[in-house]
N, C-alpha and C positions, 0 to 999 in steps of 0.2 A: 274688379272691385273687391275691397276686403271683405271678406264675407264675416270673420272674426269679429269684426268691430259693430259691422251688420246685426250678427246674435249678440252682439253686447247688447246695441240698442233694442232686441225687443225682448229681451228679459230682463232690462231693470224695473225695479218694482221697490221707487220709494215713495214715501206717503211724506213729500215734502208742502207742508202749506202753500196757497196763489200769492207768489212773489208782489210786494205793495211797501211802497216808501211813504210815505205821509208827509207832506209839502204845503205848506198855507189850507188845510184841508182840500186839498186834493189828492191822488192818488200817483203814483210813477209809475209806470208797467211798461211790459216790452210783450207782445203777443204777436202772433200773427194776425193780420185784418181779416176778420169773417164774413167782409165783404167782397167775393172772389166775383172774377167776370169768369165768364163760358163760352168756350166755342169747339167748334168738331173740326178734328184730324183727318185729312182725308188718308187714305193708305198708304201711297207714294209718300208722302211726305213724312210720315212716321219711320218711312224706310232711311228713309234720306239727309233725317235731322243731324245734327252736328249736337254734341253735349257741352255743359258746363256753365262758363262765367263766358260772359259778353262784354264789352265796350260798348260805350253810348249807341255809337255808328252802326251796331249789331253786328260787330265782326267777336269771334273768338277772343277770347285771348289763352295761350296756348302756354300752358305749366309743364315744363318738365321738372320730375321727380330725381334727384341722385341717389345711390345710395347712401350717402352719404346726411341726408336728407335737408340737402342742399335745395335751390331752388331756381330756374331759369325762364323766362318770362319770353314772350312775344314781343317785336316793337311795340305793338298797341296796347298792352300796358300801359294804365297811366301808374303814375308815382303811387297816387291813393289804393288801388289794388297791391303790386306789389309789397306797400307798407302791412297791410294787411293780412294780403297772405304770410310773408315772414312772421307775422308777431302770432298768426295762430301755429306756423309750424315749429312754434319754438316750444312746446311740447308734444307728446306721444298722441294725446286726443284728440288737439288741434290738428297736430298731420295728417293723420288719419282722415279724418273731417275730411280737411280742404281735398285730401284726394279721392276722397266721395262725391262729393261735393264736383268738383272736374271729372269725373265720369259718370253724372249724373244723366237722366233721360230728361232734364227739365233744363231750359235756358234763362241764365240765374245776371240780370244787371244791379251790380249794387253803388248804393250813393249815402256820403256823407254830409248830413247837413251841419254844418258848421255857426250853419245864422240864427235859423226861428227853432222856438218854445212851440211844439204843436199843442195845442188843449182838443179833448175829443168830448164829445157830445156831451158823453157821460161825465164830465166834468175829470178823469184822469189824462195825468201827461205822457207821451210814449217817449221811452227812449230807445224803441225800434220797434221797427213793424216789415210788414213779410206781405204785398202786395201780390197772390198768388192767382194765373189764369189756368182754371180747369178746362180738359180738352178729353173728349172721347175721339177714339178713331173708329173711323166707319170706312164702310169699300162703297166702291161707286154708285151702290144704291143710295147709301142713304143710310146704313144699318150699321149699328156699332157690332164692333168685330175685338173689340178686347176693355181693360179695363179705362177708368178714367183714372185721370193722373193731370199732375200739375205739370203744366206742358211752358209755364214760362212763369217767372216771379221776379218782382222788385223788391229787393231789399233795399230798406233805408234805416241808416243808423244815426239818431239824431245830437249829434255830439254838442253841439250848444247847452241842452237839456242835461245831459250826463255831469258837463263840468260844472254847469251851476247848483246840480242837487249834492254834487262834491263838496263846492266850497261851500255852499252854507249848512254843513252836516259835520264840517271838519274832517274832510276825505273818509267819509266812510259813507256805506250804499248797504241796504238793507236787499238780498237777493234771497228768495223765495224763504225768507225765512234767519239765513245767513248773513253776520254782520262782516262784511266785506273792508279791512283800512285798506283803502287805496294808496296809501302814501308807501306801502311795500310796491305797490305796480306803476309801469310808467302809464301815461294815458292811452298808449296804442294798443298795450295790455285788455285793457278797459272795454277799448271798442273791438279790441281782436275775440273777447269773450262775447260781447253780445253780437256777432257775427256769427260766432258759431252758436248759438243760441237759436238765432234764424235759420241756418242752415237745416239745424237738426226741423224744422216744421216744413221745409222743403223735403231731404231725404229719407222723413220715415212717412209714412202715411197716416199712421196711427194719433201723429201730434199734429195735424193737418186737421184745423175747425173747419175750414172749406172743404176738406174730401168728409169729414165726419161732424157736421153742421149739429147732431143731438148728442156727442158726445160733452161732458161737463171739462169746464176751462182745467180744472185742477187736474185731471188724465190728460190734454192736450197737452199741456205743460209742463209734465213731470219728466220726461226725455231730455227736453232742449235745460229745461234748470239742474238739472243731475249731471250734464256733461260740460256744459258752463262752468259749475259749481268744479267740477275736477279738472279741468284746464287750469282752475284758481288754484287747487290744491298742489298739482303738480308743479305751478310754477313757484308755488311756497316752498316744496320741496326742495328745488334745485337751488333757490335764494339762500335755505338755510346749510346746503351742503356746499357753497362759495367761502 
């Protein structure tokens, strides 16, 4: 694991406002759900797990890295993964990520929904959320024997929601604060940014509402929007040195 990018993530320290679009008065947001399920690890199986990103079918799907920072998939790859992983390793953050992210201790299935507008309780919309199940492991007694962790998570990124807060904004997205024109990114872009957006509340613990339930949204937050926010910048970079 890169341990570099690792200390990146837990000393950044910006005081970036709770990311919010304003839509027919409602709200846009992308958070992880703080509605986490629970269950216990027993020892062997902690021994035993396999890491990363999954297929529906709960098989692997298996990334190799080039150095070249190339990328090679598993059959069971679908196209939608693959798409995804490329668009985030087309920068330095994004690469990093997705290879944290595959050697993660958490088993990560992610789904793009293409069709429905979700509306949540509270009246805002998501255009991603981080369906995260916490697991303690315990030995044959019964007794936890290390720490909890998020032992599997659903990522969903609601692409229906993204393209229509687009078009009726005139490609631009208002992110935690930051006026994003889309019309410099293509749309895989888009969704390759709030992917790792999720990720980051899966691989650090710290931006995890489920492992840290009294921490305030705006510290949960401030991780996955600061490395979001520089995958955007990086790719601005490279667009303006073409």
């Amino acid at each position: 694991m890169d341990e570099t990018f690792l200390s990146g993530l837990r000393i950044l320290i910006v005081n970036f406002l709770p990311f919010c679009f304003l839509l027919h008065n409602k709200v846009f947001i992308q958070a992880e759900n703080q509605f986490a399920c629970f269950s216990k690890a027993g020892e062997a199986e902690t021994e035993d797990v396999a890491f990363g990103i999954y297929d529906a079918n709960g098989r692997k799907v298996k990334i190799t890295f080039g150095k070249d920072k190339s990328l090679n998939f598993s059959s069971n790859s679908t196209a939608q993964i693959i798409a995804l992983a490329n668009g985030m390793a087309k920068t330095e953050i994004g690469f990093n990520t997705l290879k944290l992210m595959d050697a993660s201790d958490s088993k990560i299935t992610i789904e793009v929904d293409t069709v429905n507008t979700i509306p949540r309780s509270d009246g805002k919309i998501s255009a991603a959320e981080t369906y995260p199940i916490i697991s303690t492991p315990v030995n044959s007694y019964g007794t936890p024997i290390g720490r909890v962790y998020i032992s599997k998570a659903k990522i969903i990124i609601y692409q229906a929601t993204i393209k229509d807060v687009i078009a009726r904004n005139h490609g631009k997205i208002l992110i935690n604060g930051v006026m994003i024109d889309t019309k410099k990114f293509s749309l895989l872009d888009i969704l390759s940014s709030y992917l790792i957006h999720e990720f980051i509340h899966v691989l650090d613990a710290r931006s995890s509402s489920a492992l840290n339930p009294m921490a305030a949204r705006v510290e949960v937050e401030r991780r996955p929007y600061e490395i979001q926010l520089q995958y955007f910048n990086e790719l601005d970079e490279q667009n303006r040195a073409k």
